[in-house]
C-alpha positions as CSV (number, residue, x, y, z in Angstrom):
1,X,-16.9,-14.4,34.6
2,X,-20.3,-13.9,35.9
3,X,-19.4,-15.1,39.3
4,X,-16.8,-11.9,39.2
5,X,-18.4,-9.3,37.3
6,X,-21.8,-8.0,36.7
7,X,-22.7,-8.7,33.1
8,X,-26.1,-8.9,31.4
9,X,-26.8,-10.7,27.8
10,X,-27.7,-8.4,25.2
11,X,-28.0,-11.4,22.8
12,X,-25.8,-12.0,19.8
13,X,-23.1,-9.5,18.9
14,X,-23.7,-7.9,15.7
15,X,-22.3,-4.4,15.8
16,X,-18.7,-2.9,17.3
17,X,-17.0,-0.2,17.5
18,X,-18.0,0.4,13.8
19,X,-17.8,-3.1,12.5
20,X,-21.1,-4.8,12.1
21,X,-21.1,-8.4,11.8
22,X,-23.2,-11.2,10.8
23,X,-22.7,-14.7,12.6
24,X,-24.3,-17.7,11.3
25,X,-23.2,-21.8,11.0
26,X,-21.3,-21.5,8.2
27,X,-19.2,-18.7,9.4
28,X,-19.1,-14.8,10.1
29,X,-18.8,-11.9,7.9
30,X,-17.4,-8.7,9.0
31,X,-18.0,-5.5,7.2
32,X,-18.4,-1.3,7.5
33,X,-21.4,-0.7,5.6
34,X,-22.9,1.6,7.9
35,X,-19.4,3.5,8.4
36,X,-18.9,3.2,4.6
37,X,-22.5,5.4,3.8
38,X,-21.1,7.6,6.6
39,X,-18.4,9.0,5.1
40,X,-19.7,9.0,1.4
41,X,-22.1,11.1,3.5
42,X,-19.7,13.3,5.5
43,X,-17.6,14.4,2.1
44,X,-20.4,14.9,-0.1
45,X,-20.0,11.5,-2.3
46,X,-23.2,9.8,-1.7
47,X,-24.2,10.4,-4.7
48,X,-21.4,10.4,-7.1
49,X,-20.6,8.1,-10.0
50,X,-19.8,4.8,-8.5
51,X,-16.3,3.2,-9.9
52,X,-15.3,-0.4,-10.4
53,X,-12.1,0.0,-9.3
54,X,-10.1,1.8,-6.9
55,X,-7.5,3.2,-9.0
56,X,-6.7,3.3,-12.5
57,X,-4.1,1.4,-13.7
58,X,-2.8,4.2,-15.4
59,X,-2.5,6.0,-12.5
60,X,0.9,7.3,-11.5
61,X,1.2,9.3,-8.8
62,X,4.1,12.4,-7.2
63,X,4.5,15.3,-5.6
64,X,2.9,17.0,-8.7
65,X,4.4,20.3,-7.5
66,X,2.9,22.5,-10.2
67,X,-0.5,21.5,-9.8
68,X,-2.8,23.2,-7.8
69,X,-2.9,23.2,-4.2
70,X,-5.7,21.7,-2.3
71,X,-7.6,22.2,1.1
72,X,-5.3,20.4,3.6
73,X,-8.0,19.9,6.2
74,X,-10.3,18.0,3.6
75,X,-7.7,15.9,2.5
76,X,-6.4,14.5,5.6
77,X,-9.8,14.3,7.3
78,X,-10.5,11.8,4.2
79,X,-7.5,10.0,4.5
80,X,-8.2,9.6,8.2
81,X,-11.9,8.4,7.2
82,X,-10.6,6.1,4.8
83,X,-8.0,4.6,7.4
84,X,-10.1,3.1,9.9
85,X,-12.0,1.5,6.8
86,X,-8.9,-0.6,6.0
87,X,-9.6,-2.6,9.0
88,X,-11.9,-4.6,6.5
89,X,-11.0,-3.6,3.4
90,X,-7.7,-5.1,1.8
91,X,-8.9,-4.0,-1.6
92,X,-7.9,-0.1,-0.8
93,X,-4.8,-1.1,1.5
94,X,-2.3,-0.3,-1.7
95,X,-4.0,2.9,-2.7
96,X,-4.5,4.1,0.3
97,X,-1.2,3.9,1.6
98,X,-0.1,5.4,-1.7
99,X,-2.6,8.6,-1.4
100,X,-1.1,9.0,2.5
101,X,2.2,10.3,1.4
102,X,1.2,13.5,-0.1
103,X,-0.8,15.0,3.1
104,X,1.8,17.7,3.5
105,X,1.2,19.0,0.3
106,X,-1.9,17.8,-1.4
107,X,-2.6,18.4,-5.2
108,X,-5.6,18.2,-7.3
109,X,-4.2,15.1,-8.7
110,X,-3.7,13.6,-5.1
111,X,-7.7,14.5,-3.8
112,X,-8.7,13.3,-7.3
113,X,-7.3,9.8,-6.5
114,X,-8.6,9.9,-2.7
115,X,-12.6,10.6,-4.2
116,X,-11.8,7.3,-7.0
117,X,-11.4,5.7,-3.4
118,X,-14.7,6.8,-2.7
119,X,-16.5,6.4,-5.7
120,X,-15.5,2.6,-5.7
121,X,-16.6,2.7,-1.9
122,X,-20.4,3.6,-3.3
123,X,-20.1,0.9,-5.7
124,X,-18.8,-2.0,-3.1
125,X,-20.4,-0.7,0.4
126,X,-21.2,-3.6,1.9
127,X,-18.0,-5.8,0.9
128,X,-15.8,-7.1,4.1
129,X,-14.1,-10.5,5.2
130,X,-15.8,-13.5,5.2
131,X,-14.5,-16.0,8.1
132,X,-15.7,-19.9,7.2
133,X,-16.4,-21.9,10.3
134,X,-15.2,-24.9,8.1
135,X,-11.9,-23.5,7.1
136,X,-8.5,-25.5,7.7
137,X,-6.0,-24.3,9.5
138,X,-3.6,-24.0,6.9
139,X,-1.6,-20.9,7.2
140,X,-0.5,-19.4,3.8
141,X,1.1,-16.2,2.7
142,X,1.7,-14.4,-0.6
143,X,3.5,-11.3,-1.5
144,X,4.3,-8.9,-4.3
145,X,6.1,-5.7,-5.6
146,X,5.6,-3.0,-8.1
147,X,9.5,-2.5,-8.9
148,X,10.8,0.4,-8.1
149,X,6.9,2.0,-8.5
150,X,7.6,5.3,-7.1
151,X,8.4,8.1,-9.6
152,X,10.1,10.1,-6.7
153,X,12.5,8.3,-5.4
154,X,12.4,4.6,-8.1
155,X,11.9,2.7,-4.2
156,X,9.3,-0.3,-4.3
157,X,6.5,-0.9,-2.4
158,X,5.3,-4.4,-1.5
159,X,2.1,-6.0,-0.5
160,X,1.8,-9.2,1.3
161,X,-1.6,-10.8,2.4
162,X,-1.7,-14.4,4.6
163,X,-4.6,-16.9,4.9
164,X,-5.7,-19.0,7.6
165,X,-7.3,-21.9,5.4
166,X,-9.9,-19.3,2.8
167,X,-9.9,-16.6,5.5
168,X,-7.8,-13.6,5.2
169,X,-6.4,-12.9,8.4
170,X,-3.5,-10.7,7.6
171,X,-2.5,-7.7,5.3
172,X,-0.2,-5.2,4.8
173,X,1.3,-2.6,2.2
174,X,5.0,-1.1,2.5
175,X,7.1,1.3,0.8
176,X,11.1,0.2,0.9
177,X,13.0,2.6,2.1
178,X,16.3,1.6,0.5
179,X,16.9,-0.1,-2.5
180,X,19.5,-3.0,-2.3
181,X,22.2,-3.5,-4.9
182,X,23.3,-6.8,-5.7
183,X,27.1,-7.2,-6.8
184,X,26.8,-10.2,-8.6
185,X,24.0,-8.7,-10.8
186,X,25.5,-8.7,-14.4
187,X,22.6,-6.8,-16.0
188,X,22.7,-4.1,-13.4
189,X,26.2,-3.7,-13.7
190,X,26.2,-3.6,-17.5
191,X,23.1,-1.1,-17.3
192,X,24.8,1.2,-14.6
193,X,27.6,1.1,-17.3
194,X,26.0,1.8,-20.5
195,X,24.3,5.5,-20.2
196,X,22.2,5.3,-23.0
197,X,20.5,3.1,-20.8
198,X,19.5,4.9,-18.1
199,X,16.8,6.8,-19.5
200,X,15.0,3.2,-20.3
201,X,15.2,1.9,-17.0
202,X,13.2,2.3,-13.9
203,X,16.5,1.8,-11.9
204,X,17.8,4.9,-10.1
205,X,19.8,6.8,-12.1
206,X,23.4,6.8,-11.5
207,X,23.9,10.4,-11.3
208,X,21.3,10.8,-8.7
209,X,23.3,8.1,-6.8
210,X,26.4,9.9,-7.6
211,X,25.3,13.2,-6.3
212,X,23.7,12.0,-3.0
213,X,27.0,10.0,-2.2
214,X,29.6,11.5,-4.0
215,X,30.8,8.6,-5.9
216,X,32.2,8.9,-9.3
217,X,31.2,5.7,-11.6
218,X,35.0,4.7,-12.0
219,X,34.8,4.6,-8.0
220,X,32.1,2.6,-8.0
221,X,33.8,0.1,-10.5
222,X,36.9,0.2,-7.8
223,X,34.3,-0.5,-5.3
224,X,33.1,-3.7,-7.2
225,X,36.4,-4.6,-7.8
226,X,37.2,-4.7,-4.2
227,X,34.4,-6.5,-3.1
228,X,34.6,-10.0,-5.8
229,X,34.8,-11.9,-2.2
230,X,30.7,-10.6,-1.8
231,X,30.1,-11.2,-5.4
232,X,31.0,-15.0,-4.9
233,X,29.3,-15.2,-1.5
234,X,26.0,-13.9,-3.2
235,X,25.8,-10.9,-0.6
236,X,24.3,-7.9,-1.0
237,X,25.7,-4.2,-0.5
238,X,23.2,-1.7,0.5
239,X,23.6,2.1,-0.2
240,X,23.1,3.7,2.7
């Protein structure tokens, strides 16, 4: 490239575009420490009580439409902070994502969850991804759910990460939009059909789907009876 270009050597790279990185034998480790400081700076965090964790696992979030309002501007310029942070940091992928869906309307609930963010950022500022120069080249994947999680809408949301021998190379966390119903499921079915039930599930509840589709249960039974050729071929039927 030299023949074709003019280029000069600055030596060893070790800071871009806001990731900083540290190259040695044994591998490289990427991380946002400086951009991390930044933004505990820019909201006023620096020096609040640092957390362990990112969220509680108590923590259940929703619209929360009779709690009190709070500044819009604030909360999305934190969320937008916090998104370019997930580039090395898989441990707030789940959170954040869940924080994101409440930027229309933010409550006090919603910004206190977003500053838990940050106060486990002050206690884990320099953590990042660590790439071994010795690693295999084993690709392996793993994935998981929080069954039908959401308190709005009972829809799941997944999180998958993939390795490429110890280093993480891939991650990801997604809300399902629909929630599939399987024909040959005996407990659903017996759940759907027993309404003393359906306060003690974390299933939808059947008159929610009845009133978005306008399906009676008997229909629905007349809909499983009509469909025993799925049932056997282990298909699923998705409501759209």
């Amino acid at each position: 490239m030299s023949r074709e270009f003019e280029m000069s050597l600055m030596g060893e790279l070790q800071f871009f575009l806001g990731l900083q990185l540290k190259q040695g034998f044994e591998g490289t480790f990427v991380h946002q420490a400086k951009y991390t400081r930044d933004i505990l700076r820019k909201f006023n965090m620096g020096d609040s009580k640092p957390m362990t964790t990112p969220m509680s696992t108590n923590t259940t979030l929703d619209a929360d439409k009779d709690g009190e309002a709070v500044d819009q501007k604030e909360f999305r310029g934190m969320i937008g902070s916090l998104l370019y942070l997930t580039a090395t940091r898989p441990d707030i992928q789940f959170v954040f994502c869940l924080c994101t869906r409440y930027q229309a309307s933010p409550r006090t609930s919603h910004h206190q969850a977003v500053k838990r963010i940050f106060r486990y950022l002050k206690f884990t500022p320099e953590l990042g991804l660590w790439y071994s120069s010795g690693s295999s080249l084993s690709l392996r994947g793993f994935s998981d759910a929080d069954h039908a999680g959401c308190r709005i809408d009972r829809n799941s949301t997944s999180g998958t990460c993939q390795l490429l021998g110890t280093s993480l190379v891939s991650w990801s966390s997604h809300k399902f939009g629909r929630i599939p119903l399987l024909v040959d499921s005996t407990s659903a079915i017996s759940v759907a059909k027993n309404p003393v039930l359906h306060s003690r599930t974390k299933h939808r509840r059947m008159m929610e789907c009845t009133n978005k589709h306008g399906m009676m249960m008997d229909s629905a039974r007349q809909i499983y009876a009509r469909n025993l050729d799925v049932h056997e071929r282990g298909k699923a039927i998705q409501l759209p």
